[in-house]
Each structure stands twice: as C-alpha cells, then as structure tokens.
C-alpha positions in Angstrom: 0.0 0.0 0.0 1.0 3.6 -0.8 -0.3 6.0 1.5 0.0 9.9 0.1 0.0 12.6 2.4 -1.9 14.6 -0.5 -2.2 18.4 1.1 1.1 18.2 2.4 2.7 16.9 -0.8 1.0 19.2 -2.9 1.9 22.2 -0.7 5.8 20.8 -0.2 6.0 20.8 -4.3 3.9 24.3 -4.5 6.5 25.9 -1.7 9.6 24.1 -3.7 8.5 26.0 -6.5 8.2 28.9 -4.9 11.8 29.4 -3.5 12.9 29.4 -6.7 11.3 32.1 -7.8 11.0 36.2 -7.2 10.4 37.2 -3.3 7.7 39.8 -2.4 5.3 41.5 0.3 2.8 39.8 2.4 0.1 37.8 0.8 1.5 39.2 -2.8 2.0 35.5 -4.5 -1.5 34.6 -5.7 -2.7 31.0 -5.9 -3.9 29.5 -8.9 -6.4 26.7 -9.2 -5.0 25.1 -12.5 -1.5 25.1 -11.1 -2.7 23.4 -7.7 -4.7 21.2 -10.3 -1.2 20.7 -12.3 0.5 19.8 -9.2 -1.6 17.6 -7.8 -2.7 15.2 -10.4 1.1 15.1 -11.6 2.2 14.1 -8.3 -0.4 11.7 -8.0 1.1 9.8 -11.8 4.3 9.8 -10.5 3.7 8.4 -7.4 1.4 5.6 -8.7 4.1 5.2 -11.3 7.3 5.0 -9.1 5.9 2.8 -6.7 2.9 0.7 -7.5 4.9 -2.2 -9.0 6.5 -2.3 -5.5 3.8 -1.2 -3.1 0.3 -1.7 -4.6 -2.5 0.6 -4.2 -2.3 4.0 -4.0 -4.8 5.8 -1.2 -4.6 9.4 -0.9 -4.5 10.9 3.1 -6.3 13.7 2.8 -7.0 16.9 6.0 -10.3 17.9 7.0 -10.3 21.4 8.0 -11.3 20.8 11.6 -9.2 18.5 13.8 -9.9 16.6 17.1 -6.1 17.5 18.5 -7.9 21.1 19.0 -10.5 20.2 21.6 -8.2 18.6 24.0 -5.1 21.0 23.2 -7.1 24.5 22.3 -3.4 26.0 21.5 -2.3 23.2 18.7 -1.4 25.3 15.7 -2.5 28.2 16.7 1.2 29.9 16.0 0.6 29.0 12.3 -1.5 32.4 11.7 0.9 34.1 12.4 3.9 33.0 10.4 0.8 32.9 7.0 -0.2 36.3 7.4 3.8 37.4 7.0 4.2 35.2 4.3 4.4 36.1 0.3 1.6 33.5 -0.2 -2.3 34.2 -0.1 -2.8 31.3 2.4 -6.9 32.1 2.2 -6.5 31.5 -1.5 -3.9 28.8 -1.6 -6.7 26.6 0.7 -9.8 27.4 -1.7 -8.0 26.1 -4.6 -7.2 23.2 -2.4 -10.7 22.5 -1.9 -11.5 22.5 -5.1 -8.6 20.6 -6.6 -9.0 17.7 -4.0 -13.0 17.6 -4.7 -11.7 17.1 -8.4 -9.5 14.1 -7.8 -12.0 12.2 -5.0 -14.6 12.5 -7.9 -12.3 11.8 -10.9 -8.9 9.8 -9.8 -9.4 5.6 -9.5 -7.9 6.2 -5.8 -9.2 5.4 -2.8 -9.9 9.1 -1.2 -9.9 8.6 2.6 -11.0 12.1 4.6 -12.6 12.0 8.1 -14.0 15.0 9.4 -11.8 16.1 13.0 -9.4 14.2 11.3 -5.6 14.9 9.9 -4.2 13.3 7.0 -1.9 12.0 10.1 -4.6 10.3 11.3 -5.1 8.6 8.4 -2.0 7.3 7.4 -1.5 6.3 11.2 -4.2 4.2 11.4 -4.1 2.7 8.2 -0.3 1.9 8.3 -0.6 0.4 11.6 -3.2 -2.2 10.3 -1.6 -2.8 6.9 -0.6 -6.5 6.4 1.7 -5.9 3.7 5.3 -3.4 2.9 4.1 -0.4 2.8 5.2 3.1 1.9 4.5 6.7 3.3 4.8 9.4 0.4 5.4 12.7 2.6 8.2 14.8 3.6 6.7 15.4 7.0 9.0 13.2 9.9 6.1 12.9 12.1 5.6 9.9 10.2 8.9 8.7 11.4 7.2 6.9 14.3 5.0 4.7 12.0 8.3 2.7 10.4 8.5 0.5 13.5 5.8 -1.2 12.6 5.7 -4.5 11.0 5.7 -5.3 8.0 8.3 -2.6 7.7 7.1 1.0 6.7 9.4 3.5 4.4 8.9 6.6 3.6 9.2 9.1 0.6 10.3 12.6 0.6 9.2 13.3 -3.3 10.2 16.6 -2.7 13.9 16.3 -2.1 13.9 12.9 -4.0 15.1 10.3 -0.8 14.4 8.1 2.0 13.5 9.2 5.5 15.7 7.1 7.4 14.1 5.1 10.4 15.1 6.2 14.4 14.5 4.2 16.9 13.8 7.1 19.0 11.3 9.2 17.0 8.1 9.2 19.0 10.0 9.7 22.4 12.2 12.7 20.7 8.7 14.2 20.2 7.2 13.9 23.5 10.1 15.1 24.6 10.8 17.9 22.8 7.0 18.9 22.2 6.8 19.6 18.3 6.9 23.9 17.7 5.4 23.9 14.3 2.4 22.6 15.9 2.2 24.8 18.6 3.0 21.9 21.0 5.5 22.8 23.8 8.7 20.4 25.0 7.6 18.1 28.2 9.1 20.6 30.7 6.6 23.9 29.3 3.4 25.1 30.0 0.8 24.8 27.6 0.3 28.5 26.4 3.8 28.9 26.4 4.5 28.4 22.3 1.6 31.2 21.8 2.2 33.6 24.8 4.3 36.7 23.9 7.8 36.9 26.1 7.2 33.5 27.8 9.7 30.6 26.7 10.5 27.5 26.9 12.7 25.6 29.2 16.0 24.3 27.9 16.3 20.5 27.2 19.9 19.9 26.6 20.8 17.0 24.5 22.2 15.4 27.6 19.7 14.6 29.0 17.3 14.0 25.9 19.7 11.3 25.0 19.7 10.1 28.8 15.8 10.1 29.1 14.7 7.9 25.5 16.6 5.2 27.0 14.5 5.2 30.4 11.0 5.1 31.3 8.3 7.6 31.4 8.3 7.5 34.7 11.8 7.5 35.1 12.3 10.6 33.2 9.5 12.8 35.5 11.0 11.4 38.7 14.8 12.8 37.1 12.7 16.2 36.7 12.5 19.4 39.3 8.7 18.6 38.7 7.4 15.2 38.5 4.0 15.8 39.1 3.9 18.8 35.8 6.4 16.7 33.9 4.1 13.8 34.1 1.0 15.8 33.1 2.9 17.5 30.3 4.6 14.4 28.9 0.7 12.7 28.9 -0.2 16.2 26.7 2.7 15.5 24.4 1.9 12.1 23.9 -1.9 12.3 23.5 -0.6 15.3 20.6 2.3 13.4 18.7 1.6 9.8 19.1 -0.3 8.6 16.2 -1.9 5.7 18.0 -3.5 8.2 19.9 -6.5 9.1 17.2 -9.8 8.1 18.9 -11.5 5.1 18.9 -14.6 6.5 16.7 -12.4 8.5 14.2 -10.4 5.4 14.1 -13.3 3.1 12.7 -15.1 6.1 10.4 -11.1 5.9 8.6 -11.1 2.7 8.2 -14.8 2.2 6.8 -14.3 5.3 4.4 -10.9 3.2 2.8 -13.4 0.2 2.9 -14.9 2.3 -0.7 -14.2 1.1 -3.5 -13.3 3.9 -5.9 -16.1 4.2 -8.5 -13.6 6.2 -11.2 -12.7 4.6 -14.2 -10.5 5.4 -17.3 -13.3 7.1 -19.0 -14.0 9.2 -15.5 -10.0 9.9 -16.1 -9.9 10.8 -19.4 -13.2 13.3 -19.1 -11.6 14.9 -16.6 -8.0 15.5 -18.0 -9.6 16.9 -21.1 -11.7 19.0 -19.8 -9.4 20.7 -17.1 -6.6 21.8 -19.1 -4.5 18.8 -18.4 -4.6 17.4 -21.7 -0.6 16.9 -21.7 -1.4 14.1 -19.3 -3.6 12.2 -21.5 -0.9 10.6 -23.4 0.2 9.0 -19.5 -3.3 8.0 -19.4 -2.2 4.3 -18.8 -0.1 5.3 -15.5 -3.0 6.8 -13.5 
C-alpha cells in the first residue's frame, strides 16, 4: 500500500517551487487553481508510477479542516497564523483552490480518497499503516511519520520533494514527546501549555544530555529525574496524547477505516473526461499510469 499525504505533498512541491522564484510583500504570490490542479494530479502519476509495482494501491490521506487534536489542546497550531499572514503567499487562497482541486480528484482519480471529518491526513495514514498487512510506503516529507516505520511489515517513507528516503530512528516518538513539536504549537515536556503562543514567555532548555539520557529510560523514570514530577508527568501525557499517532480516537479510528473500505467508482473514462476537460490534456498521453 502507498499511502500519500496529498495536502502536504502538494503544498511541499507548490512551496519548492516557490523558492525558486522572485520574493515579495505579504500575501503578494496569488494561488492558482490550475496550477494546484497541475500539481496535484502530476504528483499523484508519478507516485502511482514510481511505486505501484512495488507497493500496490495508492490511497490518498487527505485533512479535514477541523481536527480533534484542537479540543483537547485549544493551542495546537495556533502559531501558524501568524507566520501565514507574513508570508508572500495568499494562504486564504492557496486553501480554496485546495478544496477545489481535491473535490476534483475524489470524484475523478481511481484512488481510494480517505478524509474523516476532525481528522488529519496524520490520522489517516497512522491508522491505516498500523493495520496494513503488507510493505508499505508513506509518500510525505513530513518526519512525524517517522514513528510509523516501527511497525511491522516494515514501513518506508518518501520525501518526493527532495527525491530520498527518511531514514528510520528508533527514538522518533519519544524525541517528540520530549521535545513537544513547535510547528504545531506543541511545547517540550518541561513547558506550560500557552507557552509556544504567549508573547515573552519561553521554553525551558532540554539539553541533548539529558534527551539522550531520558529515551533510553521510562516515562516514569524521566519525570522522577525532573524538578517537577508531578507537571512533567502531566505535560509528557499532553505531548503524547498530541504526537503519538496511535493516539487518534477510537470513533475517528473506525469512520477511517470504513471510508478506505470504498471502492473507488472512477474509471479510465472518468479519467480521461476529466484530463480533457481541465486543461491537463498533456497528461492524456500517460493515461495508462494513473
């Protein structure tokens, strides 16, 4: 199985692009469906192409807009509006053509298009790794899939973006408890909740001492070897319940799995309609690879 982080991917090529290009102000790069359109259904070919003969079927992991990890953690990504609204790219924009470009390929690709409302694309590909019965491959650039390749059969993973293999680590998933996951909004072990989002307030230091000392003890080890057992404990629980992708609850975990139960009712006709008629009509000569 091939499971496709598809927002991320698409978003990891889009950026790639970008850097490439001409800088500017604020919100000053406008977002254009037919390139996300471009984008996506090209990265979708190559994957299916690259690794199908290896892997099998492709399934596309696709984000809802809403996620569960909000209601127990009210602070997770919330430093992302931030860093969007000072960015060249017209994030409002860049998500509508999203929408639409994602619509397009659940109702048009032969691809088993599995989103879960309150659900991540994480959530996804956690769940559906962690039951697969054959090799299986993660297509995403993002390393908080790391955690998923010690499960067995063996799980690799694909950065298409820089073309190579995300090496396994032993030590993923306790790294991120322990060190909380910033992007995210989600503080190291030793921090207060609010502190990622509160202006002035910052962590407290983890030296790589001790985070090398404490993946090789237990939980309860490493909050008894803390000034603060009692927080440490809580905050490590917080971390956990965030990063570790068996965490997904038990009702989100069995709407994933019945909506990859659907068979995709696309065909080559469905595909060829489509590439026509949305100004992909290069791609109709790969017609065969989708």
């Amino acid at each position: 199985m091939i499971l496709l982080d598809l927002q991320q991917s698409i978003i990891a090529s889009f950026m790639a692009a970008l850097r490439s290009g001409p800088r500017g102000s604020p919100g000053s790069v406008d977002v254009d469906v037919g390139l996300f359109r471009h984008i996506a259904v090209n990265l979708i070919k190559n994957v299916n192409v690259k690794f199908k003969k290896d892997y099998g079927e492709l399934v596309l992991a696709v984000d809802s807009r809403e996620v569960w990890r909000r209601g127990v953690f009210p602070y997770y990504k919330a430093n992302r509006k931030k860093a969007r609204d000072d960015s060249v790219v017209d994030w409002n924009k860049l998500f509508a053509a999203l929408d639409v470009v994602k619509d397009e390929v659940r109702d048009n690709l032969p691809y088993r298009f599995v989103k879960v409302d309150g659900c991540e694309a994480d959530d996804v590909i956690g769940v559906l790794a962690g039951v697969a019965s054959d090799p299986t491959l993660v297509v995403s650039g993002d390393f908080d899939f790391v955690q998923l390749h010690r499960f067995a059969p063996p799980i690799r993973q694909w950065d298409h973006v820089r073309k190579r293999e995300i090496p396994y680590d032993q030590h993923a998933l306790v790294r991120k408890i322990i060190r909380g996951d910033s992007g995210d909004g989600v503080p190291n072990f030793l921090s207060d909740d609010d502190t990622l989002v509160t202006p002035g307030k910052r962590q407290k230091p983890i030296t790589q001492v001790n985070e090398d000392r404490w993946v090789d003890m237990t939980p309860e080890e490493v909050w008894a070897s803390t000034k603060d057992p009692v927080s440490a404990e809580r905050n490590w629980k917080r971390n956990q319940k965030l990063v570790d992708l068996k965490e997904t609850p038990p009702d989100l975990v069995k709407q994933i799995l019945d909506k990859y139960a659907e068979v995709p009712k696309s065909d080559r006709m469905t595909v060829y309609s489509y590439l026509a008629r949305s100004g992909l009509r290069k791609l109709l000569e790969d017609l065969q690879d989708f």
